[in-house]
C-alpha positions in Angstrom: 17.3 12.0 26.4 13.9 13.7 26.9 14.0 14.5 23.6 14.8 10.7 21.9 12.1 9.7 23.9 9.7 11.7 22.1 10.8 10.7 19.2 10.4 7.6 19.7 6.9 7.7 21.1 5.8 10.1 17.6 7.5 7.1 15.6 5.7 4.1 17.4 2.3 6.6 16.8 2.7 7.1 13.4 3.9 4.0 12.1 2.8 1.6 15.0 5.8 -0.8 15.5 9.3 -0.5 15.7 12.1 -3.5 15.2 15.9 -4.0 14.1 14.5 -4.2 10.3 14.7 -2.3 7.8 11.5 -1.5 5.3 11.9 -1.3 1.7 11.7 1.9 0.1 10.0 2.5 -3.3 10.0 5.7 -4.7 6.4 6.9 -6.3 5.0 9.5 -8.2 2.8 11.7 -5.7 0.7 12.8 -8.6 -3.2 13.0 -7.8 -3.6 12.6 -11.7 -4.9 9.3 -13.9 -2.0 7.6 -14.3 -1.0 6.5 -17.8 -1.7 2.9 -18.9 -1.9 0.7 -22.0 -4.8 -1.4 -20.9 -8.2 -2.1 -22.5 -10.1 0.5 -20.1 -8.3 2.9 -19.2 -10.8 4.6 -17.3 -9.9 2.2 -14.2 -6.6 2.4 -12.5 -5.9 0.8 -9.2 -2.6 1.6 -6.6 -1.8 -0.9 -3.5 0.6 0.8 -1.8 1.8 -0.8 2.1 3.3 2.2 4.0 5.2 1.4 6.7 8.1 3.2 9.0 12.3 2.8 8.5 12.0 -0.3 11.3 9.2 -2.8 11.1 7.8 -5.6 13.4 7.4 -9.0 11.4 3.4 -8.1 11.3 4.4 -5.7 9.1 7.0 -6.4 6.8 4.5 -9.8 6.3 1.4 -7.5 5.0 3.9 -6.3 2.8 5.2 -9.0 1.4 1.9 -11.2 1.0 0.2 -8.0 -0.4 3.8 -8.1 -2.7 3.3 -11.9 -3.6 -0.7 -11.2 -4.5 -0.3 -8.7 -7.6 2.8 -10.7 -8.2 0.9 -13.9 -8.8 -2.6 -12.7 -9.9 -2.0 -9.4 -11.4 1.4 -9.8 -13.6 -0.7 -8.4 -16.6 -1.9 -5.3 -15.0 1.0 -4.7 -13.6 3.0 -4.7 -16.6 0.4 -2.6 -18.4 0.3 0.4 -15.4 -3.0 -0.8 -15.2 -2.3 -1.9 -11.1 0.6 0.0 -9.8 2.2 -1.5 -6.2 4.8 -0.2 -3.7 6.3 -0.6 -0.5 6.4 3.0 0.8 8.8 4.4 3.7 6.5 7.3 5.1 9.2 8.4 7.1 11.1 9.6 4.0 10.7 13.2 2.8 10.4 12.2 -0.7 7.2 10.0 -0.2 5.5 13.2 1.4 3.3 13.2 -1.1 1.8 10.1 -1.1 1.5 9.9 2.7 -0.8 13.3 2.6 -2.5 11.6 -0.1 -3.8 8.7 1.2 -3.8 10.5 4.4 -1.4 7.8 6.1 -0.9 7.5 10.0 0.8 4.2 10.2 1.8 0.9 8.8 -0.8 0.1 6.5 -2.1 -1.2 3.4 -4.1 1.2 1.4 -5.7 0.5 -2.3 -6.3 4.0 -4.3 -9.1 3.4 -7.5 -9.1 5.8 -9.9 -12.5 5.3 -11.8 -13.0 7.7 -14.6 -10.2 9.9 -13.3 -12.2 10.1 -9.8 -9.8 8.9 -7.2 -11.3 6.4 -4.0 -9.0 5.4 -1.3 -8.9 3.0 1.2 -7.1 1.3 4.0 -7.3 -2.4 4.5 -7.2 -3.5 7.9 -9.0 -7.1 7.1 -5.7 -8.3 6.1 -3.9 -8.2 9.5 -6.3 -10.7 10.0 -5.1 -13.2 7.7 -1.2 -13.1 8.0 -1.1 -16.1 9.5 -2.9 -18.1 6.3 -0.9 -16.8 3.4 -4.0 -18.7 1.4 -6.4 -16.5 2.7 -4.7 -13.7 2.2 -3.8 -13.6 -0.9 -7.4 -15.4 -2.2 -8.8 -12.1 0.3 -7.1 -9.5 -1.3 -6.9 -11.3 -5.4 -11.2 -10.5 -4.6 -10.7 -6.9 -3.6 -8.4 -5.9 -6.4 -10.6 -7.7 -9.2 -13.6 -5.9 -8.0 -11.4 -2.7 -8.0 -9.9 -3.4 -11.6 -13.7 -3.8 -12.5 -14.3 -0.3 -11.2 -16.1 -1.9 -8.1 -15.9 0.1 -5.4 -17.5 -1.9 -2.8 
C-alpha cells in the first residue's frame, strides 16, 4: 500500500493532476535534428507539443485541445508542409523518453520548440492556463506566439 502511495504522489509531481481520463498519445520523433520541411524558409521550424500524464484533470486535457484547435485553424499550411509540427505527448510512456528529456518536461504542459537556423529554443507556456476559460483568447494568445515563432521571433 506504501508503495501505491508513492506512486501516486511521483505521478501527481510530475504530471500535476490526476482524473478517470485518459490522454491522447502521439508518438514523435525524439530527434534534436532540423526537421525536414517543404516550406519557403526552411531555416525556421516550430514544435507545440502539450505533455501531459496517462489521467488528466479537465484543465488539462482543455490546454490540449485549444492548443489542438489553434494550429488546426490558423496553421493548416504549416502544418501540412512540416513547417509547424504538433502533438499530444503521454510523458508517462517509455517511447516519448526522448522528447520529455528534451524539452526537459516535469508536468502537464505546453511547450513550443523553435528551431531557427538549425539552433533549437524551447519553451513552456504557462500564460495559457490563464485563458482556458475564453477559448477566444486563447487561441488569438497563442495564433500571436506561433506567428512570431514561424517568423523566427524568439521573443
Amino acid at each position: 500500500m506504501k508503495r501505491l502511495a508513492w506512486l501516486l504522489l511521483i505521478s501527481i509531481l510530475f504530471f500535476g493532476c490526476v482524473s478517470d481520463t485518459q490522454g491522447t498519445v502521439v508518438n514523435q520523433n525524439n530527434s534534436t535534428t532540423l526537421p525536414q520541411n517543404n516550406s519557403i524558409d526552411e531555416n525556421i521550424t516550430v514544435e507545440v507539443y502539450h505533455f501531459h500524464g496517462n489521467h488528466q484533470c479537465q484543465s488539462c486535457i482543455k490546454v490540449g485541445e485549444l492548443a489542438e484547435k489553434t494550429v488546426n485553424t490558423y496553421f493548416t499550411d504549416e502544418l501540412e508542409s512540416g513547417k509547424l509540427v504538433f502533438g499530444h505527448i503521454n510523458g508517462e510512456l517509455p517511447e516519448n523518453k526522448g522528447l520529455v528529456d528534451k524539452y526537459g518536461v516535469t508536468s502537464s504542459s505546453l511547450w513550443i520548440g523553435t528551431y531557427v537556423d538549425g539552433e533549437f529554443h524551447k519553451e513552456q507556456n504557462v500564460n495559457v492556463w490563464y485563458k482556458i476559460n475564453d477559448e477566444a483568447e486563447y487561441l488569438n494568445y497563442l495564433k500571436g506566439i506561433l506567428e512570431k515563432r514561424l517568423a523566427g521571433d524568439l521573443n
